[in-house]
N, C-alpha and C positions, 0 to 999 in steps of 0.2 A: 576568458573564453565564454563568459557567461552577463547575459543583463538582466537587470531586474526587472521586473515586468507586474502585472497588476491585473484583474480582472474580478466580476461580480457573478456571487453563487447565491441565490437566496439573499439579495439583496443586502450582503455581504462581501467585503474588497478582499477579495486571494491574492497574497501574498506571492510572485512566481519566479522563476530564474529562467529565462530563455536559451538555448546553446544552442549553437549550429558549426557546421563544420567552419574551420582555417581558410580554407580555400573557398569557401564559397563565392560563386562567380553570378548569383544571381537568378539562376535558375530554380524553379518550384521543387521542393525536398520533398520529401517522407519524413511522417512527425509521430514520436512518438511522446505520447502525454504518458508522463511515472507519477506512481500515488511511492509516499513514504512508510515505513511500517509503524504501527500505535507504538503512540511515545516518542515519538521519532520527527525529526526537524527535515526540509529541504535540503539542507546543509550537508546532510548527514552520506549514508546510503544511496540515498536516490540520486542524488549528482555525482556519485561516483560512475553510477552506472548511465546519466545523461552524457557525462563525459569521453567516456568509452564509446556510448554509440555515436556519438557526436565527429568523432573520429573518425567513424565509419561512415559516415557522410550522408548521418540523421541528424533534419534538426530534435529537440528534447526541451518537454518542456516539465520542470519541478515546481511545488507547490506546497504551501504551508497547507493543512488542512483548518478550514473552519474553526474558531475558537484554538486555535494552537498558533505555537512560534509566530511568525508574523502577521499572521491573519485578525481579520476582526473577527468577534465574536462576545457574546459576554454569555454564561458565565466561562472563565478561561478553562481549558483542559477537558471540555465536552466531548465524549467519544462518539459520535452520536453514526452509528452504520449509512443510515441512508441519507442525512447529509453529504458523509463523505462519499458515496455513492452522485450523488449530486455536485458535489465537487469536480469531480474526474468528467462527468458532463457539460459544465462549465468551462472544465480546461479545453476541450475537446471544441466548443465553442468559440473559445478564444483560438485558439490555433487556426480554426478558418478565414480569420480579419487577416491573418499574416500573408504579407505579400511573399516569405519565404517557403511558406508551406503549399502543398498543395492539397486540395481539402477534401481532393478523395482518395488520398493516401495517408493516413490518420491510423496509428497503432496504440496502444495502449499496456503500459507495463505496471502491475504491482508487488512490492515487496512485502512478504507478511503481514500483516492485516492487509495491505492494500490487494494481497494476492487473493486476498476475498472481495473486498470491495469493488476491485478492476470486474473482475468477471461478471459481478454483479449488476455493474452498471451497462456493460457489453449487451448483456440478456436483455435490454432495453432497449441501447442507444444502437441503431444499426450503422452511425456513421463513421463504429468502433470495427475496421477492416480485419484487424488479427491483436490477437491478446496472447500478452504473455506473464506471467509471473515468477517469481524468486523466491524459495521458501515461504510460500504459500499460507497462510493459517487462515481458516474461519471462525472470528472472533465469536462467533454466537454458540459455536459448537466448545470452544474455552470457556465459556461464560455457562454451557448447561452442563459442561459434564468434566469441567476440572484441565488442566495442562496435560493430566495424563490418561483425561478418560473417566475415573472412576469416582467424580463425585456423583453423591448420593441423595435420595430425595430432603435430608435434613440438609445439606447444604446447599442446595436449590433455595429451599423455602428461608434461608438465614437472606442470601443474598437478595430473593426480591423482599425481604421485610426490613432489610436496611437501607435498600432505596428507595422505599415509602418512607420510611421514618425520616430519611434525610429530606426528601421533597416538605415532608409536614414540618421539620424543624425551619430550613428556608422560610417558607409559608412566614414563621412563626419572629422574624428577623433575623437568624442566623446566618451567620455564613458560613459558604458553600462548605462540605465537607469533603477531602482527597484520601488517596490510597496513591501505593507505591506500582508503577509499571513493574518494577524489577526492584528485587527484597536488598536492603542497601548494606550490603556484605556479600565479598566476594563468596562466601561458603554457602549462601542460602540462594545468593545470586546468579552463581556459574558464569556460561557466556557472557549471560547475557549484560549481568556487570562487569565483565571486563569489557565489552564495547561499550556500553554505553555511561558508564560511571569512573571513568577510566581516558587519560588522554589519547587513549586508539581512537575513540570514538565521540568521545564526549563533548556535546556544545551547549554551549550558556542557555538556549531557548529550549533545550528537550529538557524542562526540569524534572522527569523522572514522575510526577500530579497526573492522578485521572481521577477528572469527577466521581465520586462516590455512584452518584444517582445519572450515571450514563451505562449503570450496567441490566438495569431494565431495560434500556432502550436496545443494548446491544442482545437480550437475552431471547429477543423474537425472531433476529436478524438469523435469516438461511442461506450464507451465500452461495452455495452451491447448485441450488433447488431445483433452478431453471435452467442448466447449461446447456439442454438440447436445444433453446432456443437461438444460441450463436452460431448456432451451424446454419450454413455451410462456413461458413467464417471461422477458421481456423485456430488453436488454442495451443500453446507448447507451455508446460509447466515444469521449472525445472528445480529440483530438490536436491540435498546432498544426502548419499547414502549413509550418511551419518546423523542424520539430524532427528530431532523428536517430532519434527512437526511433518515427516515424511508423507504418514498416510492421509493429513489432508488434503496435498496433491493427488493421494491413490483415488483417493475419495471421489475427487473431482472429477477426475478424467475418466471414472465409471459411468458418470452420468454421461458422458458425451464421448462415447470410446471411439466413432466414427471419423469425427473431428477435431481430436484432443491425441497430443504428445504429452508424456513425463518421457523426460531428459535427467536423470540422476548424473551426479559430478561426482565420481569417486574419492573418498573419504574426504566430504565436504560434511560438515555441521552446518545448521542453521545458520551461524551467524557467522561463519566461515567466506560464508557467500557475499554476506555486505562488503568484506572488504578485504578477504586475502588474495593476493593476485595470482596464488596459485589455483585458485579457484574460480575467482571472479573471471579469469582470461577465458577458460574453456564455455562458463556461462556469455558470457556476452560474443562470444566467434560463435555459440549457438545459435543466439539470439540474432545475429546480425544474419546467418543462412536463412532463420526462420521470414524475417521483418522483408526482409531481402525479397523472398519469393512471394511474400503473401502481399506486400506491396510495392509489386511493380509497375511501370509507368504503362 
């Protein structure tokens, strides 16, 4: 259901999977470009959900991010925000050479980090018609104030001093130094080790590695800053009433309450949404009303 496919971001080759619907007969689609969530492979999440809309008789196009799973990049497991921002730009890009797509019908969906990232890039790229995301997170707001909020000015100042040390050790011939996406035991792990550490979820190319010294880059990163700027262009973010990462969709959709949906999936968790079908059905028949109206012919 799916071809491989290839395109250049920053003068770098993106890794992608193409999908379009079964039936297709030839006529110009609606396309939506999915970013993957940090840590996370094409493979994974995001083609579940290019598959579904694919069904719905969208094409869908997935992608490795820069410096991850099949992408180029050196050094590997760079999280770097406005690359990946850049990325999703790129995809968007590509998707207009397609004789399948039509190229003013172009949506864009992100799952967790990317549910930062998508938006991010939107607030720029205006040939991004309607945006949606999945469990949402702003990796910059993780990165300044902890998973739960309440880190503190000593741990602020640990993490940008460990990724100057790490750049100076580099500098100095080392190599690169990692950190675990997700703590590798199910009790420190939660979910997020059962998908991802786990064969619900788990693929050989998400090796669980983020560059030490991508979390400077990511600690400037605001993605939510500019979302007045997507409007009038449409936004539906959808969260599970269960999840930890809830109020960074609330967050979101404050800034741009005009133009912005949250869509909560009841007793949905975060990672619930990657891939239970009792959840993932009601998100994506959302998504497909959403896509549906905001790109029509």
């Amino acid at each position: 259901m799916s071809t491989a496919v290839s395109f250049i971001s920053n003068n770098l080759r993106i890794a992608g999977l193409f999908f379009a619907p079964e039936d297709h007969a030839g006529e110009r689609l609606p396309a939506i470009v999915i970013g993957h969530p940090g840590g996370g492979v094409k493979e994974q999440t995001a083609s579940v959900y290019a598959q579904r809309l694919a069904d719905k008789g969208y094409a869908a196009l997935v992608f490795d991010a820069a410096y991850q799973g099949e992408s180029e990049g050196q050094p590997r497991g760079l999280e770097d925000p406005y690359q990946r921002s850049e990325d999703v730009k790129a995809a968007v890009s590509y998707l207009t050479t397609r004789d399948e797509v039509d190229p003013e019908r172009i949506g864009a969906l992100g799952i967790c980090a990317s549910g930062g990232y998508v938006p991010f890039a939107a607030q720029t790229d205006t040939r991004i018609k309607a945006v949606g995301t999945v469990s949402a997170v702003d990796m910059g707001e993780v990165v300044r104030g902890g998973v739960d909020g309440r880190q503190g000015p000593a741990g602020v100042q640990q993490i940008l001093d460990t990724s100057a040390a790490m750049r100076t050790a580099e500098a100095g011939g080392e190599g690169p130094a990692y950190t675990f996406w997700i703590p590798e035991s199910l009790e420190e792990g939660g979910e997020g080790y059962e998908y991802y550490r786990t064969p619900r979820g788990q693929h050989p190319r998400s090796d669980n590695k983020q560059l030490v010294r991508s979390l400077d880059r990511i600690f400037q990163y605001d993605a939510y800053r500019f979302m007045s700027l997507i409007a009038p262009r449409p936004v539906l973010m959808i969260a599970g009433s269960e999840a930890f990462s809830l109020s960074h969709s609330e967050k979101a959709v404050a800034q741009a309450p005009e133009t912005s949906e949250l869509f909560l999936v009841q007793g949905a968790t975060h990672m619930s949404l990657y891939d239970q079908d009792e959840h993932v059905t009601p998100a994506v028949d959302k998504l497909d009303d959403f896509y549906g109206k905001a790109l029509a012919a």
